[in-house]
C-alpha positions in Angstrom: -26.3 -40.8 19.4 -24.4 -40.1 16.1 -21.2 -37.9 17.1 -21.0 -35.0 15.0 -17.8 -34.4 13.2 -17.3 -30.5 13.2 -14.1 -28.6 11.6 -13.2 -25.4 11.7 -12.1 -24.1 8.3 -10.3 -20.8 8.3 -10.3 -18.7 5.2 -7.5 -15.6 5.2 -8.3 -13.8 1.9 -6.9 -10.5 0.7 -9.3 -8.0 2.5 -10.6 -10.2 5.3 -10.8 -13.5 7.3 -13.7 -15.7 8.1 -13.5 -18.7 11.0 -16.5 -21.4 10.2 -17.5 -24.2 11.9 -19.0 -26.8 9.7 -20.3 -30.8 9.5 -19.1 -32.7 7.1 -22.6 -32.7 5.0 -21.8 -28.9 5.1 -23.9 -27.7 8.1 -22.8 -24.6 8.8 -22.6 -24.2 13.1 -21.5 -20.8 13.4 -18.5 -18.4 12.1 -17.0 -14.6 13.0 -15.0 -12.5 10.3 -12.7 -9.8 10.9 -11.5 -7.5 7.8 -8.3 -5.6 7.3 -7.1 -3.2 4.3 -4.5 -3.1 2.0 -1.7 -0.7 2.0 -0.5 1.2 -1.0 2.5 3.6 -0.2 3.3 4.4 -3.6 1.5 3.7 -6.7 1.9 -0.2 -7.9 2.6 -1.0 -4.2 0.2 -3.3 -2.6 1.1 -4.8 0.7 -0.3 -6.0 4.3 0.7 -6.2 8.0 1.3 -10.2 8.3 1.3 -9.7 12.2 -2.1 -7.6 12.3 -3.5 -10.2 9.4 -2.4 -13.8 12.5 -3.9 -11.5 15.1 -7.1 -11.2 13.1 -6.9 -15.0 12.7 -6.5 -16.0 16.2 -9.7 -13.7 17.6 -12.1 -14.9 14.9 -10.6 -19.0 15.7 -11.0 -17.8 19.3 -14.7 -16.5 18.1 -15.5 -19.8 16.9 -14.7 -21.9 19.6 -15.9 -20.0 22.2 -19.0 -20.6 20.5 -18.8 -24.4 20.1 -17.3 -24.3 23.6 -20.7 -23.1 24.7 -23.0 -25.4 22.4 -20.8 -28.1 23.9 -19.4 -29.1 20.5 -16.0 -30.4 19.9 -13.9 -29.3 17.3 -11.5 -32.3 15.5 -9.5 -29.8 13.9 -8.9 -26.7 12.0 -7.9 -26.2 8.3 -6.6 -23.4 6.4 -7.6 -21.7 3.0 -5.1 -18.8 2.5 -4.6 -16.3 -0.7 -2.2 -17.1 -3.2 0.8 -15.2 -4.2 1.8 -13.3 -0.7 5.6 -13.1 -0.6 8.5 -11.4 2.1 12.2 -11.8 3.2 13.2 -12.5 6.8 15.9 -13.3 8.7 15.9 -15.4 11.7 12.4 -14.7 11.8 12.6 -11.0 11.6 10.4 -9.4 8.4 12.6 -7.7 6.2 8.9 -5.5 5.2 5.3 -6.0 4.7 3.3 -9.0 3.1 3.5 -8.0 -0.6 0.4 -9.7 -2.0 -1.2 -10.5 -5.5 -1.9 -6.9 -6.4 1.8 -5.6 -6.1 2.8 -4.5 -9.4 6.1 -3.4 -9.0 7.9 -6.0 -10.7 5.6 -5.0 -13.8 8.6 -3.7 -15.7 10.8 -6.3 -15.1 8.4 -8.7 -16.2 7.8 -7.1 -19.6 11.6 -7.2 -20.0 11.4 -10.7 -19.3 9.0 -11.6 -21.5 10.3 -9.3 -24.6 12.2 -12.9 -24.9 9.8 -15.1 -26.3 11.6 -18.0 -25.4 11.2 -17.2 -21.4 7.3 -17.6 -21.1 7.5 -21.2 -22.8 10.7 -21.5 -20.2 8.7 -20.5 -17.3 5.3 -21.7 -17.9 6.5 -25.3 -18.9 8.2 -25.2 -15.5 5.4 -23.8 -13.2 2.1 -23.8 -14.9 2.1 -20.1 -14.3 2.2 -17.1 -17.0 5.2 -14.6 -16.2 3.4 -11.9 -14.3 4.6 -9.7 -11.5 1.6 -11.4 -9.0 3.9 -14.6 -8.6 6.7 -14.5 -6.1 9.5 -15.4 -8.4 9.6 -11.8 -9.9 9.3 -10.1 -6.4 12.2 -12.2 -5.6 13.5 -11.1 -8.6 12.6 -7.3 -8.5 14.0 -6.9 -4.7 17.3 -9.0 -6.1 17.8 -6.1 -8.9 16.9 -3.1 -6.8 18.3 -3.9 -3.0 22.1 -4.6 -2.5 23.3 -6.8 -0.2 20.0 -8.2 0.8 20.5 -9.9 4.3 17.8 -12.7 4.5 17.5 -16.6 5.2 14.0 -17.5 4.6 11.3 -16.3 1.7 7.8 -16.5 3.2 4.2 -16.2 1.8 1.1 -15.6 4.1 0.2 -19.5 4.4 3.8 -21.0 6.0 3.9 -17.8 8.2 0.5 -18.4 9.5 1.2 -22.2 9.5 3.8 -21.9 11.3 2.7 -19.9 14.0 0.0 -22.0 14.8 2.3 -25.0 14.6 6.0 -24.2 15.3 6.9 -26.0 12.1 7.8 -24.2 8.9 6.2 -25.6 6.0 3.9 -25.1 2.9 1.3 -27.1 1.0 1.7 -28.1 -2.8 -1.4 -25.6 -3.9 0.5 -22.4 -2.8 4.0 -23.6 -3.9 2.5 -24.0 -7.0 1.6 -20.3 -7.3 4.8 -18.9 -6.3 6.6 -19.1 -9.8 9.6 -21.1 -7.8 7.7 -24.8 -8.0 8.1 -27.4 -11.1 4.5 -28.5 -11.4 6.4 -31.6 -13.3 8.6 -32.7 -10.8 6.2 -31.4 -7.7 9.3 -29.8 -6.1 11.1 -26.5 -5.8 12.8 -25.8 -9.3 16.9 -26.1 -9.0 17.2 -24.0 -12.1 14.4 -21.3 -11.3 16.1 -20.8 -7.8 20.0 -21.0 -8.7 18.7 -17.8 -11.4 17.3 -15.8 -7.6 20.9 -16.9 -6.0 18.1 -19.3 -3.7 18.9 -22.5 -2.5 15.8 -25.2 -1.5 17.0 -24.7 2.1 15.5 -20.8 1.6 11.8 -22.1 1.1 9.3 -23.8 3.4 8.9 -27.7 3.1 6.8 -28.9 0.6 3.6 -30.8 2.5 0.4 -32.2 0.7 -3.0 -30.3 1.4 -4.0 -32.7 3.8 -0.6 -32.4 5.7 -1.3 -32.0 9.8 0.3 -30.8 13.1 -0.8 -30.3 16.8 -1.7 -26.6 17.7 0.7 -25.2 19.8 0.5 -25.2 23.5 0.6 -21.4 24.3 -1.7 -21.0 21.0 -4.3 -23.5 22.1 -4.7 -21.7 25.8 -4.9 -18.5 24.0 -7.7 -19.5 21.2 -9.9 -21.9 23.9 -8.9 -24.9 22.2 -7.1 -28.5 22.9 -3.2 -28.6 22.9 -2.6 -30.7 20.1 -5.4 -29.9 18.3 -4.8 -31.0 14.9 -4.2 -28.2 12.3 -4.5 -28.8 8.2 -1.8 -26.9 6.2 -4.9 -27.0 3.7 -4.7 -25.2 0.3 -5.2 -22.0 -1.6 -8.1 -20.2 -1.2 -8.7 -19.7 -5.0 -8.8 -23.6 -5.6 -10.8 -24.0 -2.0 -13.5 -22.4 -3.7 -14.4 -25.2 -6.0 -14.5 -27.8 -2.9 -16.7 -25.6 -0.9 -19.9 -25.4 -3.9 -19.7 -28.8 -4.8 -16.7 -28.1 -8.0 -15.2 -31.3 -7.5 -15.4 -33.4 -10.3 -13.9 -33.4 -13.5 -15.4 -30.5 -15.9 -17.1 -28.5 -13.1 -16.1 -25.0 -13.1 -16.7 -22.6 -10.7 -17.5 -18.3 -11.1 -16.2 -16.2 -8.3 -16.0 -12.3 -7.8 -14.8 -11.3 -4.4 -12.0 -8.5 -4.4 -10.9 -10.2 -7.5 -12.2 -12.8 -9.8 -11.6 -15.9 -11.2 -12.8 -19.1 -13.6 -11.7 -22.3 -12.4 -12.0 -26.0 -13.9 -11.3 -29.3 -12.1 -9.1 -31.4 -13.8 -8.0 -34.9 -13.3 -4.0 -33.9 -14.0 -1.9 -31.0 -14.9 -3.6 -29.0 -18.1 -1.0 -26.3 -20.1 -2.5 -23.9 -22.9 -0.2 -23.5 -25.4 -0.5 -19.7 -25.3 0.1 -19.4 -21.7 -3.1 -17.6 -20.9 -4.5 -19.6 -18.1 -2.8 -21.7 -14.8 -2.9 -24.9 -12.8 -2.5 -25.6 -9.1 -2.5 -28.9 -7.2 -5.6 -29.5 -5.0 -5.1 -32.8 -3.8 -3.5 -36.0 -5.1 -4.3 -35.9 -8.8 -7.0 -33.2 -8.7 -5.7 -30.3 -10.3 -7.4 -27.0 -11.0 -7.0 -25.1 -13.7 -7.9 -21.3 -14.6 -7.4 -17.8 -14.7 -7.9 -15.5 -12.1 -8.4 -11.1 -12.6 -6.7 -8.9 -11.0 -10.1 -6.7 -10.7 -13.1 -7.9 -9.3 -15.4 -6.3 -6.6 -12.0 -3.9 -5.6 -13.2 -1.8 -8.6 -17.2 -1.7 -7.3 -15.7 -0.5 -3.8 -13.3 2.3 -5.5 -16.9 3.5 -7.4 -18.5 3.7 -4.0 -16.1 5.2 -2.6 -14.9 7.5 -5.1 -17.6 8.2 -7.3 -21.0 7.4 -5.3 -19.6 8.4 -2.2 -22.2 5.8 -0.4 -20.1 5.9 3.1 -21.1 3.5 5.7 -22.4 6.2 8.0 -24.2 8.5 5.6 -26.5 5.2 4.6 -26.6 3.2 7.7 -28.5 5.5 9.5 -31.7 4.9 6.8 -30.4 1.2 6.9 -29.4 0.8 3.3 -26.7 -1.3 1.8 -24.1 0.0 -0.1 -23.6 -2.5 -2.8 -27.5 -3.2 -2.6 -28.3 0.1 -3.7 -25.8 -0.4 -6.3 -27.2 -3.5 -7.7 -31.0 -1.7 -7.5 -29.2 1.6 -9.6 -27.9 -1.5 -11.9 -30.9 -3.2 -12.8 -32.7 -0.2 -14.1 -30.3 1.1 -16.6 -30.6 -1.4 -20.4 -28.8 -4.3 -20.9 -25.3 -2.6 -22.4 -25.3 0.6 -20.4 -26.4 2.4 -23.6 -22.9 2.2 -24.7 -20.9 3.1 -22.0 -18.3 -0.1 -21.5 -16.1 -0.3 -18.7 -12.1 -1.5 -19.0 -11.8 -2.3 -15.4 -8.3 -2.6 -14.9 -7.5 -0.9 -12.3 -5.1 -2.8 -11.0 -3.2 -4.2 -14.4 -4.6 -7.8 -15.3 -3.6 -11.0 -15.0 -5.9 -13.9 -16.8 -5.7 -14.1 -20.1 -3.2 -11.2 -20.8 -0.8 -10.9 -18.1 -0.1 -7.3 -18.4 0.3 -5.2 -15.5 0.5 -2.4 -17.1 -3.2 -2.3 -18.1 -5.0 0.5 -16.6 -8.9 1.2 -16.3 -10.9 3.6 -18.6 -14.4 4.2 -19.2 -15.0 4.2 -23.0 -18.3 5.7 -24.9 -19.3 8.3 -22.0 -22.4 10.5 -22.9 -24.0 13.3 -21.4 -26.8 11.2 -21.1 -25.0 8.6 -18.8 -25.1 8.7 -14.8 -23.3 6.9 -12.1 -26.3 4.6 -12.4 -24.9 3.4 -16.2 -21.0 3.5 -14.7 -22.4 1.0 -11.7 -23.7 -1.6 -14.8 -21.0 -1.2 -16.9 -18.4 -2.0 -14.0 -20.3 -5.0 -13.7 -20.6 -6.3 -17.5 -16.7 -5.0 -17.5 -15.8 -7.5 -14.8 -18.1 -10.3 -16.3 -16.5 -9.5 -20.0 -13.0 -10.1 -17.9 -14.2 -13.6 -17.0 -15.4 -14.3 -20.6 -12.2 -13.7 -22.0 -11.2 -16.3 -19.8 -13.8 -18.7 -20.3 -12.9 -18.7 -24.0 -9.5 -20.8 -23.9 -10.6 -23.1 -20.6 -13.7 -24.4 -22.5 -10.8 -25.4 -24.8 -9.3 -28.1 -22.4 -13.2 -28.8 -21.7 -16.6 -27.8 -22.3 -17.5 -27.2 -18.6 -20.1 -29.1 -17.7 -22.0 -26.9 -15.2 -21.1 -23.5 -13.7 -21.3 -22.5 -10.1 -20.9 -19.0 -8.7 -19.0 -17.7 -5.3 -18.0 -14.5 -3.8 -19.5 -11.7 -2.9 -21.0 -11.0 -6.5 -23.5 -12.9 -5.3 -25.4 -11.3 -3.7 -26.5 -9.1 -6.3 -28.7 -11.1 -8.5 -28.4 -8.7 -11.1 -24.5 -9.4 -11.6 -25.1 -13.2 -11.8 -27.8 -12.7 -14.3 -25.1 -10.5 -16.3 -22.8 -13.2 -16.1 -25.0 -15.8 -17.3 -26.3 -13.6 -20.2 -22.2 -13.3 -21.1 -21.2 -16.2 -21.0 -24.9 -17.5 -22.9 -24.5 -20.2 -19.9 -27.0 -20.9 -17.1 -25.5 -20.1 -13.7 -25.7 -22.2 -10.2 -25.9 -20.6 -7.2 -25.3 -23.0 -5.0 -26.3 -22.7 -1.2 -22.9 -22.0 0.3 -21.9 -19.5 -2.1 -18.5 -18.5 0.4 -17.1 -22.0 0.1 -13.4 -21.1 0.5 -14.1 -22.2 4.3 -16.1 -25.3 4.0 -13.2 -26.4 1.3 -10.7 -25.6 4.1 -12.9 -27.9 6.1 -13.6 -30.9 3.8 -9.5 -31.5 3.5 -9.5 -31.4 7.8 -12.1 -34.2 7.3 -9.8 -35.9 4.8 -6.9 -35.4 6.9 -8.5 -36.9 10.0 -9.7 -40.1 7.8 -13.6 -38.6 8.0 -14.0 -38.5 4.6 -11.6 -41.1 2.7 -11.5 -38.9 -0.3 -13.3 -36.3 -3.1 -15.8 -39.3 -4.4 -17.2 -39.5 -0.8 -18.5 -36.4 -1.3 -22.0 -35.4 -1.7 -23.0 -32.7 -4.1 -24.7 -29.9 -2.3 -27.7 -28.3 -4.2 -27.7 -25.7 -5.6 -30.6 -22.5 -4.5 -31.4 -20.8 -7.6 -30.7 -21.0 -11.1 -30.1 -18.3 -13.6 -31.1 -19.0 -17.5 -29.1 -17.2 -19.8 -31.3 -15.0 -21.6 -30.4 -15.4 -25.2 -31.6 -12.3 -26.3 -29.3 -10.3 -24.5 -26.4 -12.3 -25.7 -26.0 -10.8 -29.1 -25.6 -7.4 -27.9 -23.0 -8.5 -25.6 -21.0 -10.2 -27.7 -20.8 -7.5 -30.0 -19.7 -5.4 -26.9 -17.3 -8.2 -25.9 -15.4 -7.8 -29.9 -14.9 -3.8 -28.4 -13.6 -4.8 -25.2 -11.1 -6.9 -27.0 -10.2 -4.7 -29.8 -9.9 -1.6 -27.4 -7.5 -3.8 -25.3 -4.9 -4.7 -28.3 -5.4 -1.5 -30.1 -4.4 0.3 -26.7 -1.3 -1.4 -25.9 1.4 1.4 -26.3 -1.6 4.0 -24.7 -1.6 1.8 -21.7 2.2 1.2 -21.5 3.3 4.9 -21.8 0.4 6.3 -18.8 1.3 3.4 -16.9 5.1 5.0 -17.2 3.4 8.9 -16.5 1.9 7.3 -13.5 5.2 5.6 -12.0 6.6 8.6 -12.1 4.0 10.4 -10.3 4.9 9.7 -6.6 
C-alpha cells in the first residue's frame, strides 16, 4: 500500500488562521480556521494581540490533528505561511506592545520626510527591494526610535520568528519575511550593516536568517498540547503573500498570480532578483533562486467589509436567520448594476496605498455620486476600484514580463462577478484554479521539500484550473477610459489628500 505523505500547512494572515492537511498532489484531508480582528486605538494605528493570534494557531493545529489522529493518518510535519510586515520590541521576551502589522500607518509622515530626498528611495530600494513605505518594519523602527526615549529593548520581532519560535524554542526567521522588513540586503541575502547602524541595531537584535525550507522538532510541552509527535518536524516556511503563488500552481517563470483577501496583490515568479527603476513594485525570496516579484494594496476585501458594515449594514444575525450571505448578496446587488457603475468610481484607499505609489496618506472617496446611484452602484464600484488598484500594478510588472497566464486567490473569488471585473480590466482571461486559498498548500509543498518529498519546484505538477473567465473586450474600452480618471484624480489630488490626511491625525 502506497504511504501517503500528508503536511500540515498553517497560514496566519492578517484577519485569520487556517490549519490544512494536504498530499502532496494537493488532496486536501481536512482543515479548521479561527479569525481574529484588528485593533485600531487611534486613527493610523493598526495592531494585533500576538499571544491571542499563537493561541488561535495552536487550537486550529490541535483541530487538524485530532482529525487525522482519528482517520489514522500521520502527519510528517507542519509548515508555516505567515503575513508580511508584523513588527514589535521586547525585552527578554517581554512585548514592549502589540503586533503592529502591514496596515499601521503611523510612520506615514516620517516616511514622506524620508523620501522628500530623492536620493533615499534609490538608497533604500537598491538595498531591500522594497519602496520606502511605513508597512515595512524599518520605519516603525524608525518612528518608535524618534518618538520613545530611552527605549529598553533587546530583540525586534515580526509575527513569523515569534510564532516560530514558540513552536520550536529557537529564534529565527526565513529569507521571504526578512526580505519584507526594510532591514535585509536582497544583494548580499543578509541583514544590512548600514540600514541597522542608521536604527542604533546591531545583527545580534534580529532573528537568524534560515532558508524557507529551514526545520526544527516541535517542542515537547507543545506537541502534548496540539496531539502531535515530540519532534515533529516544523518548516520556518515563507510569507504568505509569495505562498500564494505555490499553492495555485504560480511556480514557473512568468506565471502571475491575482489575489484579494483583506488586501490585494499581483505577483510574478521570477528566476532572480527583478528592480523597477521607479521603485513601484517589490521582490521577496521564495526559495533558492525563485524570487517573486510584485505589488501588493493596502485595500482589498477590508473595504467591502467596511461597506457591509457601515453602509449596508448586512450584520451576521439580521441575514442568517433567512440564510443569506453577506458578501453573496453583495456580488448579486453587483451584477445587476452596468458595467462602470454609471459613473460612480470608487478611490478605495482607505487605508493609504502601497503598490505602485507608496503613499500612506491616500485616503478613500467616492467620485461622480448621483441621485440616481444606490448602495447597489457603491458595492460595483468598490469592486472595479480595487480591480483598477491591481491594474495600476499590472502595468509596470508586465514590463519585467508579459505574464504568461494569470491565476486568482483569495476570497474575491468567490464572487464570480469580481473575477469577471478583473479579467475585463486587465483585457486578460483569468484562472481560477481549484484551490483558490493556496497560501496553506504553498506552506505545505516547502514541508514536502524540507522532508526530501518533493526534491524541488520542477517536481511539481500543475493543478488545473476550474473555470476560466474570457475577458470581454467590449467592456474594456469603457474601463480604461475609467482607469485614465482613477489615475488623473489620484495625481491631481495629491495636496487634497495630504492636508485631510493631516485634519484626520489630529482628530483623536
Amino acid at each position: 500500500m502506497k504511504e501517503e505523505y500528508i503536511f500540515i500547512g498553517v497560514d496566519i494572515g492578517t484577519t485569520g488562521v487556517r490549519a490544512a492537511a494536504y498530499e502532496k498532489n494537493g488532496t486536501l484531508f481536512y482543515y479548521a480556521d479561527e479569525y481574529y480582528s484588528i485593533e485600531m486605538p487611534r486613527p493610523n494605528y493598526a495592531e494585533q494581540n500576538h499571544e491571542l493570534i499563537f493561541n488561535k494557531t495552536k487550537k486550529v493545529i490541535k483541530e487538524v490533528a485530532n482529525k487525522l489522529l482519528y482517520l489514522r493518518k500521520k502527519p510528517f510535519g507542519i509548515s508555516l505561511s505567515v503575513a508580511m510586515h508584523s513588527f514589535a520590541l521586547a525585552k527578554k521576551d517581554k512585548f514592549l506592545s502589540n503586533m503592529l502589522i502591514w496596515a499601521d500607518g503611523r510612520a506615514s509622515k516620517l516616511v514622506k520626510d524620508y523620501k522628500a530626498k530623492s536620493d533615499n528611495i534609490k538608497y533604500f530600494y537598491d538595498k531591500t527591494c522594497c519602496p520606502p513605505h511605513s508597512c515595512y518594519p524599518y520605519f516603525k523602527m524608525l518612528y518608535f526610535k524618534q518618538n520613545y526615549e530611552n527605549l529598553d529593548f533587546d530583540r525586534v520581532y515580526s509575527l513569523k520568528d515569534y510564532i516560530f519560535e514558540q513552536l520550536t524554542g529557537f529564534w529565527c526567521i526565513d529569507k521571504s519575511c526578512a526580505c519584507a522588513s526594510g532591514f535585509y540586503n536582497a544583494n548580499d541575502l543578509n541583514w544590512d550593516d548600514d540600514l541597522l547602524y542608521s536604527l542604533g541595531l546591531k545583527k545580534e537584535n534580529l532573528p537568524e536568517v534560515k532558508d524557507t525550507i529551514f526545520n526544527l522538532g516541535l517542542k515537547e510541552e507543545i506537541a502534548k498540547e496540539l496531539n502531535l509527535a515530540p519532534g515533529l518536524p516544523v518548516v520556518i516556511g515563507s510569507s504568505d503573500g509569495v505562498l500564494v503563488n505555490l499553492g495555485i500552481s504560480c511556480f514557473k517563470e512568468g506565471q502571475m498570480s491575482a489575489t484579494i483577501g483583506t488586501s490585494g496583490a499581483l505577483r510574478l515568479i521570477s528566476n532572480g532578483v527583478k528592480k523597477d527603476s521607479s521603485a513601484r513594485t517589490w521582490c521577496y525570496n521564495l526559495l533558492d533562486d525563485t524570487w517573486v516579484v510584485g505589488g501588493a494594496i493596502n485595500n482589498g476585501g477590508i473595504v467591502l467589509k467596511w461597506l457591509r458594515d457601515k453602509i449596508c449594514h448586512y450584520s451576521t444575525s439580521n441575514l442568517e436567520n433567512i440564510d443569506i450571505d453577506a458578501y453573496e448578496l453583495m456580488s448579486l446587488k453587483a451584477s445587476k448594476v452596468a458595467v462602470g457603475s454609471e459613473g460612480l468610481l470608487a478611490l478605495p484607499f482607505f487605508t493609504g496605498e502601497r503598490a505602485p505609489h507608496w503613499n500612506s496618506e491616500l485616503k478613500g472617496m467616492f467620485f461622480g455620486l448621483g441621485l440616481n446611484h444606490s448602495r447597489s452602484h457603491m458595492i460595483r464600484a468598490v469592486m472595479e476600484g480595487i480591480c483598477y488598484g491591481l491594474k495600476s500594478i499590472y502595468n509596470p510588472l508586465s514590463s519585467f514580463k508579459e505574464p504568461t497566464s494569470i491565476k486568482v486567490s483569495g476570497s474575491f473569488t468567490k464572487s464570480s462577478v469580481w473575477i469577471q471585473i478583473l479579467a475585463d480590466i486587465l483585457n486578460r482571461d483569468i484562472i481560477l484554479p481549484k484551490n483558490s486559498e493556496g497560501a496553506a498548500y504553498g506552506a505545505a509543498i516547502l514541508g514536502f521539500i524540507s522532508l526530501g518529498l518533493i526534491d524541488n519546484l520542477d517536481d511539481l505538477e500543475e493543478l488545473e484550473g476550474e473555470r476560466i473567465f474570457h475577458a470581454q473586450s467590449e467592456n474594456f474600452d469603457l474601463y480604461n477610459r475609467i482607469f485614465k480618471i482613477y489615475e488623473n484624480l489620484y495625481s491631481k489630488l495629491q495636496d487634497e489628500f495630504a492636508q485631510i490626511y493631516e485634519i484626520g491625525e489630529n482628530k483623536i
